[in-house]
N, CA and C atoms as a LAMMPS dump frame, in Angstrom:
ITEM: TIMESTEP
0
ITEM: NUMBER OF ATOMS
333
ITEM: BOX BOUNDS ff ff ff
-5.0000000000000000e+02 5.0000000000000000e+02
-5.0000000000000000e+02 5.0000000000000000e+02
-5.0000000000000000e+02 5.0000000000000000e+02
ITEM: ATOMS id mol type element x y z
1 1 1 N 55.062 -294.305 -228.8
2 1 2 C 55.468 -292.965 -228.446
3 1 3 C 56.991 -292.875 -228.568
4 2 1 N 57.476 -291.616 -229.201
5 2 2 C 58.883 -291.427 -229.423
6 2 3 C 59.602 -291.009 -228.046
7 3 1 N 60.54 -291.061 -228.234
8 3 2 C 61.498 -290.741 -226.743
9 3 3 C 62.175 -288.904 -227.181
10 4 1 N 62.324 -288.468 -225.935
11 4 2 C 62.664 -286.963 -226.464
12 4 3 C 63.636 -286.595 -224.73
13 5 1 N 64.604 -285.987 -225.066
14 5 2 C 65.551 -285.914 -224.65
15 5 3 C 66.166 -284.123 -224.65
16 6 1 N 66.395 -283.511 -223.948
17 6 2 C 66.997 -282.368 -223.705
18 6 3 C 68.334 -282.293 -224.114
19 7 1 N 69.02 -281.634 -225.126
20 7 2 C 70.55 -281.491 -225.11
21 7 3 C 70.727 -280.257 -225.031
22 8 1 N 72.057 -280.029 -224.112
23 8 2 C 72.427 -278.995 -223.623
24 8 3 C 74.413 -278.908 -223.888
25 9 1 N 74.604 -278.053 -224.76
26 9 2 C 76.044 -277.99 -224.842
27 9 3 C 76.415 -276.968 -224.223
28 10 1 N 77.649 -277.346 -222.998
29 10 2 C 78.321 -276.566 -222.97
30 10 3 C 80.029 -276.481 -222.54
31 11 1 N 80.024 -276.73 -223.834
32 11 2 C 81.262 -276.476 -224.507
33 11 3 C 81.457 -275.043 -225.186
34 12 1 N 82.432 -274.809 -226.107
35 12 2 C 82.492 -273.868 -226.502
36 12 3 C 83.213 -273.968 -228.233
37 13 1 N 82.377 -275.751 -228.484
38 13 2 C 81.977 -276.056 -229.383
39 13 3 C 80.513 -275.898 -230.123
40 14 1 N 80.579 -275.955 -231.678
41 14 2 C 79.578 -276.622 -232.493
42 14 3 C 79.934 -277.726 -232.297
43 15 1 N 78.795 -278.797 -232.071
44 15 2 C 79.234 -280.288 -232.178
45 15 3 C 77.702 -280.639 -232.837
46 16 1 N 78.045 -281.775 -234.104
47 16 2 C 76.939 -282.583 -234.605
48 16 3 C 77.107 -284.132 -233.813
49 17 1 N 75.762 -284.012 -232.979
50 17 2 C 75.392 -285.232 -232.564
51 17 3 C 74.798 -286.156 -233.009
52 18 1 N 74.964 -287.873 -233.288
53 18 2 C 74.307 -288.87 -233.275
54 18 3 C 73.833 -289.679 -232.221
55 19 1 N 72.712 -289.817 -232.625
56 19 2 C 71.479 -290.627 -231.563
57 19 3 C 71.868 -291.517 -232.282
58 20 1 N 72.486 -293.186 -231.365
59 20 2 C 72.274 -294.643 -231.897
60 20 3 C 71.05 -295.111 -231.224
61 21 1 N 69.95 -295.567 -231.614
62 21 2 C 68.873 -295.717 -231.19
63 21 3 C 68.732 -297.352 -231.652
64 22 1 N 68.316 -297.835 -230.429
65 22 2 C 68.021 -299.287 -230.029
66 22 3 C 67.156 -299.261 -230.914
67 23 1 N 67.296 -300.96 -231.411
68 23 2 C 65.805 -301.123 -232.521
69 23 3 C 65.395 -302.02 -230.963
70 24 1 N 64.188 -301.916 -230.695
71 24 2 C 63.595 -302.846 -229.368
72 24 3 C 64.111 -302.54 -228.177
73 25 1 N 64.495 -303.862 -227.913
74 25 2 C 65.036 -304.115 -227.082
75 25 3 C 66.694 -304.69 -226.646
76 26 1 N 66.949 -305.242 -228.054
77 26 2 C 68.033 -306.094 -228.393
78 26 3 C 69.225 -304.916 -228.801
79 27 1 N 70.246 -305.077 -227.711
80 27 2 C 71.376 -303.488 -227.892
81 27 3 C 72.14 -304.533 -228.813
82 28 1 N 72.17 -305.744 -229.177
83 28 2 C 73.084 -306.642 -230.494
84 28 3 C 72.53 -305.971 -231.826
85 29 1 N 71.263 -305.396 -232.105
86 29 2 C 71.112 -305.542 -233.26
87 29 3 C 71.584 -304.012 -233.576
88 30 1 N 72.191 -303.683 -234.963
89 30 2 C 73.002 -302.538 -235.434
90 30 3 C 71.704 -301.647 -234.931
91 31 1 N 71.884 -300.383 -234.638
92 31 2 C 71.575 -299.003 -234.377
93 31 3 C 70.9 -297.874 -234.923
94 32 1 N 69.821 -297.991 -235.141
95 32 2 C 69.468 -296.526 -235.863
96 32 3 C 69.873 -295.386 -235.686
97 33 1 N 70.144 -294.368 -236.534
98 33 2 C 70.73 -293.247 -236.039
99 33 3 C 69.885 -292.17 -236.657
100 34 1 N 70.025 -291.022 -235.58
101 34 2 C 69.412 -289.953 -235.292
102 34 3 C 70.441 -288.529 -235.623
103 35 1 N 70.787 -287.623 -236.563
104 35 2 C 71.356 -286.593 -236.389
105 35 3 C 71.125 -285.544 -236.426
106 36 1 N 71.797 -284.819 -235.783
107 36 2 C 71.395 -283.002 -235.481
108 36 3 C 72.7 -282.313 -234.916
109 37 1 N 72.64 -281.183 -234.899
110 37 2 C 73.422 -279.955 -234.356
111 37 3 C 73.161 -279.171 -233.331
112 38 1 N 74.403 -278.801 -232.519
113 38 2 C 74.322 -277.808 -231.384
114 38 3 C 75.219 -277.029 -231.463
115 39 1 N 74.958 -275.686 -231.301
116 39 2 C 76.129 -274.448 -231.376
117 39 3 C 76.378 -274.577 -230.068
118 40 1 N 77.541 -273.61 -229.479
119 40 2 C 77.922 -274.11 -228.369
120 40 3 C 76.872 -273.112 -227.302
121 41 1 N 76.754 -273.514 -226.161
122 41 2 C 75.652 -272.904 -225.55
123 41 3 C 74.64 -273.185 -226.028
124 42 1 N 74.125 -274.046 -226.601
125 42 2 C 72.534 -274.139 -227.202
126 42 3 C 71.795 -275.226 -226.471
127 43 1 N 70.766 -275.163 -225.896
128 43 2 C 70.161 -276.019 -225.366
129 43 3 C 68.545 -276.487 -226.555
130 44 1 N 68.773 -278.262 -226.624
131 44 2 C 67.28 -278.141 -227.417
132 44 3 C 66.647 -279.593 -227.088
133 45 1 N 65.515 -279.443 -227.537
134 45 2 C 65.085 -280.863 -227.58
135 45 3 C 64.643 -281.408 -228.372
136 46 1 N 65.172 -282.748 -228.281
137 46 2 C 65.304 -283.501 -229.801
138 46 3 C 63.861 -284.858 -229.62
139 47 1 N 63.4 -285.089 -230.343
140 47 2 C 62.635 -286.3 -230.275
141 47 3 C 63.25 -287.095 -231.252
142 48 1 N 63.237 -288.105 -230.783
143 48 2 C 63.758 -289.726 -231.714
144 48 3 C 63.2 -290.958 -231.351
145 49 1 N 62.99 -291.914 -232.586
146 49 2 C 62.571 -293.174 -232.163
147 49 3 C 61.082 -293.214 -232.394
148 50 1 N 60.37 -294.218 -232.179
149 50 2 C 59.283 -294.458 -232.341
150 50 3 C 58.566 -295.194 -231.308
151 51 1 N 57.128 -295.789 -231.415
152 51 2 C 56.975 -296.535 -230.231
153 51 3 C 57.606 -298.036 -230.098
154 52 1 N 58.195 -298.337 -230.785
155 52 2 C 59.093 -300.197 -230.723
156 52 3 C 60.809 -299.011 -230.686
157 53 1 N 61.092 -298.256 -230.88
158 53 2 C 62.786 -298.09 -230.515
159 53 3 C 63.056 -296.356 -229.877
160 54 1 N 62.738 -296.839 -228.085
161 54 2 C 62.59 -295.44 -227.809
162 54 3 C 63.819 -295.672 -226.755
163 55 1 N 64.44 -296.69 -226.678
164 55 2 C 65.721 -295.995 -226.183
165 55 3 C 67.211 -296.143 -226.624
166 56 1 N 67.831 -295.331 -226.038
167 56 2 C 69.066 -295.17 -226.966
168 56 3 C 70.014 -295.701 -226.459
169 57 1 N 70.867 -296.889 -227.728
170 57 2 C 72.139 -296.915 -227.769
171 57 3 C 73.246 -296.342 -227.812
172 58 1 N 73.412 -295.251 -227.634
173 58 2 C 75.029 -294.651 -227.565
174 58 3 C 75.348 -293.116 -228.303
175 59 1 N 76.177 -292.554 -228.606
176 59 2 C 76.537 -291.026 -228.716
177 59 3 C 77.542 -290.898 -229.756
178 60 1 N 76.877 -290.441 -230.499
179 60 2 C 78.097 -289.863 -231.664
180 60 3 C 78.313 -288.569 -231.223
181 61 1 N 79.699 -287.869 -231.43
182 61 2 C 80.034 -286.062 -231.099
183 61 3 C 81.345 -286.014 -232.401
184 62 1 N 81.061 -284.911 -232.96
185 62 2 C 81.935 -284.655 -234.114
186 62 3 C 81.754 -283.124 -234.128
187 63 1 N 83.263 -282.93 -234.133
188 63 2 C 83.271 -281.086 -234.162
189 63 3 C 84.956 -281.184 -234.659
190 64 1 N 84.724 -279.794 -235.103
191 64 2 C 86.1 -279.024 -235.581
192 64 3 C 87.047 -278.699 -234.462
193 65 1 N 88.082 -279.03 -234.431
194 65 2 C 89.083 -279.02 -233.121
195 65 3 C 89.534 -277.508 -233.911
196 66 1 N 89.216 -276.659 -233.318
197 66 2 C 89.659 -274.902 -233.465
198 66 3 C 91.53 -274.395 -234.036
199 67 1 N 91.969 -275.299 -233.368
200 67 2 C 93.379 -275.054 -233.191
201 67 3 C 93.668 -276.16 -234.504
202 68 1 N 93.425 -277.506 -234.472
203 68 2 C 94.074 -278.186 -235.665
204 68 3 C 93.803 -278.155 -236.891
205 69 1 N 92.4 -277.584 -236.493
206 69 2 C 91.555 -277.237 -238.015
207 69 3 C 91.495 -278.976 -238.188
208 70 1 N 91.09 -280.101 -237.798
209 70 2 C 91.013 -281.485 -237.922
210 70 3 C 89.642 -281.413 -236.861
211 71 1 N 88.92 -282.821 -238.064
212 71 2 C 87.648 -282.807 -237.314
213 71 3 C 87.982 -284.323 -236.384
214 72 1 N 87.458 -284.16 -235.518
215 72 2 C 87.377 -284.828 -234.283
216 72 3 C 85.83 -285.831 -234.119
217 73 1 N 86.032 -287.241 -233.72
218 73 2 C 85.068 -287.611 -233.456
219 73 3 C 85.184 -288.269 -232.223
220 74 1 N 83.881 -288.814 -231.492
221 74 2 C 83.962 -289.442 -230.463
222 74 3 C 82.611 -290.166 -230.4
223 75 1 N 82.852 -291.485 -229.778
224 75 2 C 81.508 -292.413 -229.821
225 75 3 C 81.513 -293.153 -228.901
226 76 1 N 80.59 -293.496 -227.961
227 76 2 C 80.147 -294.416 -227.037
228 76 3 C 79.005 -294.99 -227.139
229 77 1 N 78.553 -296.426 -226.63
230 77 2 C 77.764 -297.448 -226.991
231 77 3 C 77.457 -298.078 -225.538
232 78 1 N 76.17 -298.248 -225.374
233 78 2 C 76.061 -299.257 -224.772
234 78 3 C 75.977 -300.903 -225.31
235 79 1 N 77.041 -301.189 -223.95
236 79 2 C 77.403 -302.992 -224.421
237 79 3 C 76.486 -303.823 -223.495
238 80 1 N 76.39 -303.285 -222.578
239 80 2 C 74.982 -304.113 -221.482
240 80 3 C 74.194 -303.335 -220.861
241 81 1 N 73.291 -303.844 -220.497
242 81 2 C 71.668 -302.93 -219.889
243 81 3 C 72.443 -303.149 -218.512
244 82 1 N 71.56 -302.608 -217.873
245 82 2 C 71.794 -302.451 -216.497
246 82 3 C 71.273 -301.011 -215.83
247 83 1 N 71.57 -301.185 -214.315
248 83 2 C 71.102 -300.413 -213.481
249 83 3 C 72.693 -299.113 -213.497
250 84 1 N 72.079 -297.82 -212.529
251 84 2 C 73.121 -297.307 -211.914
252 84 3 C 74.729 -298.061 -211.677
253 85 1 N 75.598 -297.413 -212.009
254 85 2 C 75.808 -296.579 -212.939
255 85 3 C 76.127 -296.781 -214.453
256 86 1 N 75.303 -297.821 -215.086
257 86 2 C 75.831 -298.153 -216.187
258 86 3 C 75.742 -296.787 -217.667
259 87 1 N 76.612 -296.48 -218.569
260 87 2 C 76.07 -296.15 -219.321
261 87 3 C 74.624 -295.915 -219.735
262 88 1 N 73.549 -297.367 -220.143
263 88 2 C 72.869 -297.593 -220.481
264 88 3 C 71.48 -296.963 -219.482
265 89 1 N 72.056 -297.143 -218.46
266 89 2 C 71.111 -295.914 -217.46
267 89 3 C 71.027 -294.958 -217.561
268 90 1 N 72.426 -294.863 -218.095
269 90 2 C 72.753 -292.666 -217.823
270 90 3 C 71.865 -292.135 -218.808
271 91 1 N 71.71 -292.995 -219.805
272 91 2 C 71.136 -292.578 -221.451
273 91 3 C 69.381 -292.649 -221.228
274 92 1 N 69.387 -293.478 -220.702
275 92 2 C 67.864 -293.928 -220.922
276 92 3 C 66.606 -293.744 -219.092
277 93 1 N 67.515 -293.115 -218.476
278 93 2 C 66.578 -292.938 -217.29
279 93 3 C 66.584 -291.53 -217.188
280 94 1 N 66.597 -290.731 -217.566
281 94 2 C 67.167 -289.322 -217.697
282 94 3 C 66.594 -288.597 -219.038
283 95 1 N 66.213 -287.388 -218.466
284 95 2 C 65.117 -286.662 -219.734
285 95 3 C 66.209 -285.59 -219.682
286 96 1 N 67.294 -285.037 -219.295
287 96 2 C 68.148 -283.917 -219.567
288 96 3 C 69.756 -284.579 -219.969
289 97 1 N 70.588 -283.974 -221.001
290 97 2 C 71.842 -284.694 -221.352
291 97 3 C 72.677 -283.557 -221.332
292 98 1 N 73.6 -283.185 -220.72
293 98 2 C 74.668 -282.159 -220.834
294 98 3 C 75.285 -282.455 -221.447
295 99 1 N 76.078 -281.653 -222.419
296 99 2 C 77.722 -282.182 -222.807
297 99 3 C 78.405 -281.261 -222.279
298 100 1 N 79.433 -281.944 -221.13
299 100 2 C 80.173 -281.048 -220.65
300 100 3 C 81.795 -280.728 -221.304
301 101 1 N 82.35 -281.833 -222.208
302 101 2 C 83.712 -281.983 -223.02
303 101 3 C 83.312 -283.13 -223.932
304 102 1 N 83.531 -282.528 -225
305 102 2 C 83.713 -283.339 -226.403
306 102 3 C 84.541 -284.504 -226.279
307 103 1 N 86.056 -283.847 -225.85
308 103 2 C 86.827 -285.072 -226.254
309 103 3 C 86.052 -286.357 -225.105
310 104 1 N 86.154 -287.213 -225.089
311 104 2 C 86.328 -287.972 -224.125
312 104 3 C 84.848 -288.326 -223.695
313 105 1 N 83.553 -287.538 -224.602
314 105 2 C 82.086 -287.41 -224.652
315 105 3 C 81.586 -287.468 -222.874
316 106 1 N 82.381 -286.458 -222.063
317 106 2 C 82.15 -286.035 -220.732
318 106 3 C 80.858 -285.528 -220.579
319 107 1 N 79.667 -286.638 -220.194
320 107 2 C 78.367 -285.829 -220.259
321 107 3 C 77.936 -285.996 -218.866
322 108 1 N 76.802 -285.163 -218.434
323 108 2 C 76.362 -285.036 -216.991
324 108 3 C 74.207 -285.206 -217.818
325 109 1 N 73.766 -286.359 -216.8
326 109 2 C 72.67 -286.766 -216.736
327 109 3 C 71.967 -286.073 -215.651
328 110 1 N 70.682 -285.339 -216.009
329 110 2 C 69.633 -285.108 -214.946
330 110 3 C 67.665 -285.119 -215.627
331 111 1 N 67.253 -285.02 -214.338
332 111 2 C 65.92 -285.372 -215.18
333 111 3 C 65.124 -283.679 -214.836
C-alpha cells in the first residue's frame, strides 16, 4: 500500500515539491523522488511510494522568489529515524503537511 499525505500551502507562493521517498527501510540508500505542484493556498493530496517504500525521506521546495525573479530552492533529509521530535517523525507519523515558509522549509505537522 502507497503512503498519501495532505499538502497544504500557505504561503503566498507557487512552490514545486519533491517527495524523497525511502526505498525500505534503509534512509542510507539514495531516495526516490516524487514531484508535483502547489499554487499558493492550494491544499491536495498526493499519494507516493509503494508497498516496500512508503515512507519519506525528506522535502524538496523550489519557487520563484517574486522580487529577485531567482529561483530558490530548499531541501531537508532525514539523517536518523527516531521518535518525537525528530524530523523523521514529523514526516512519517502525520497524514497532514503544512508549508508554512519556503525559505527555511517552515512546515507544521498534524494528523
Amino acid at each position: 500500500m502507497a503512503g498519501t499525505k495532505t499538502f497544504i500551502n500557505k504561503t503566498d507562493q507557487h512552490v514545486n515539491v519533491t517527495l524523497l521517498i525511502r526505498q525500505g527501510t534503509n534512509i542510507q540508500k539514495p531516495s526516490l523522488e516524487q514531484k508535483f505542484s502547489l499554487e499558493a493556498g492550494q491544499s491536495l493530496p498526493v499519494t507516493y511510494g509503494n508497498n516496500e517504500n512508503i515512507f519519506l525521506n525528506g522535502l524538496v521546495f523550489e519557487w520563484k522568489d517574486a522580487r529577485t525573479q531567482s529561483l530558490s530552492t530548499d531541501r531537508q533529509e532525514v539523517i536518523a529515524t527516531g521518535v518525537e521530535p525528530t524530523f523523521d517523525w514529523a514526516l512519517n507519523t502525520h497524514s497532514v503537511i503544512t508549508i508554512k515558509q519556503l525559505e527555511g522549509l517552515a512546515i507544521n505537522v498534524s494528523n
